[in-house]
C-alpha positions in Angstrom: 56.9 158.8 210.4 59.9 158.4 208.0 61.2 161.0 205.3 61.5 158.8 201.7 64.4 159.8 199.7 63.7 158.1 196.8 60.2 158.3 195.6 59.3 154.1 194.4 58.6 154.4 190.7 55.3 153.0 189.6 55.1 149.5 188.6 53.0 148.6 185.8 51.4 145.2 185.3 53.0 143.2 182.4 49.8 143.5 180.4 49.5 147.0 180.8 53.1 147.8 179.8 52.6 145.2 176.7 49.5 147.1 175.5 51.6 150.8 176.1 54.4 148.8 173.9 52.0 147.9 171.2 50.4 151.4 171.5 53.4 152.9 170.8 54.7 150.8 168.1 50.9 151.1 166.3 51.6 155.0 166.6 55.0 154.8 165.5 54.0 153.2 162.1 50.9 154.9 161.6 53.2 158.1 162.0 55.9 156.6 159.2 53.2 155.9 157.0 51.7 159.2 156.8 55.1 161.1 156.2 56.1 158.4 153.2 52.5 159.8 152.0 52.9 163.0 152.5 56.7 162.8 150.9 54.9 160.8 148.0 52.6 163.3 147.0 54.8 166.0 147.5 57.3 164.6 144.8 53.9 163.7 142.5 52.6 167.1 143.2 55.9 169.0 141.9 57.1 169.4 138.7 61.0 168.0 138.5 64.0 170.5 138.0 66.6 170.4 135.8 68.4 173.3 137.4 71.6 170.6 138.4 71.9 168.6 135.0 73.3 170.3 131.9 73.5 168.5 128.7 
């Protein structure tokens, strides 16, 4: 019996780490475009102040 010291980290096929990459990167834009939405309609939704420009 030996004692490991190091525990061997998990190897992932290529394919599988490709489709976690592409995952990710689908998430990552999906997540982008709903806060450019969300900061769209919130500017849309508001009324604009004037409480910084005096004329």
């Amino acid at each position: 019996m030996t004692d490991k010291i190091e525990k061997p980290t998990k190897k992932y096929p290529k394919e599988t780490r490709e489709e976690r990459l592409s995952a990710a990167l689908r998430a990552n834009l999906r997540r982008r475009k709903a806060v450019k939405k969300k900061k769209k309609s919130v500017q849309t939704d508001s009324p604009p102040t004037s409480e910084n420009h005096e004329e």
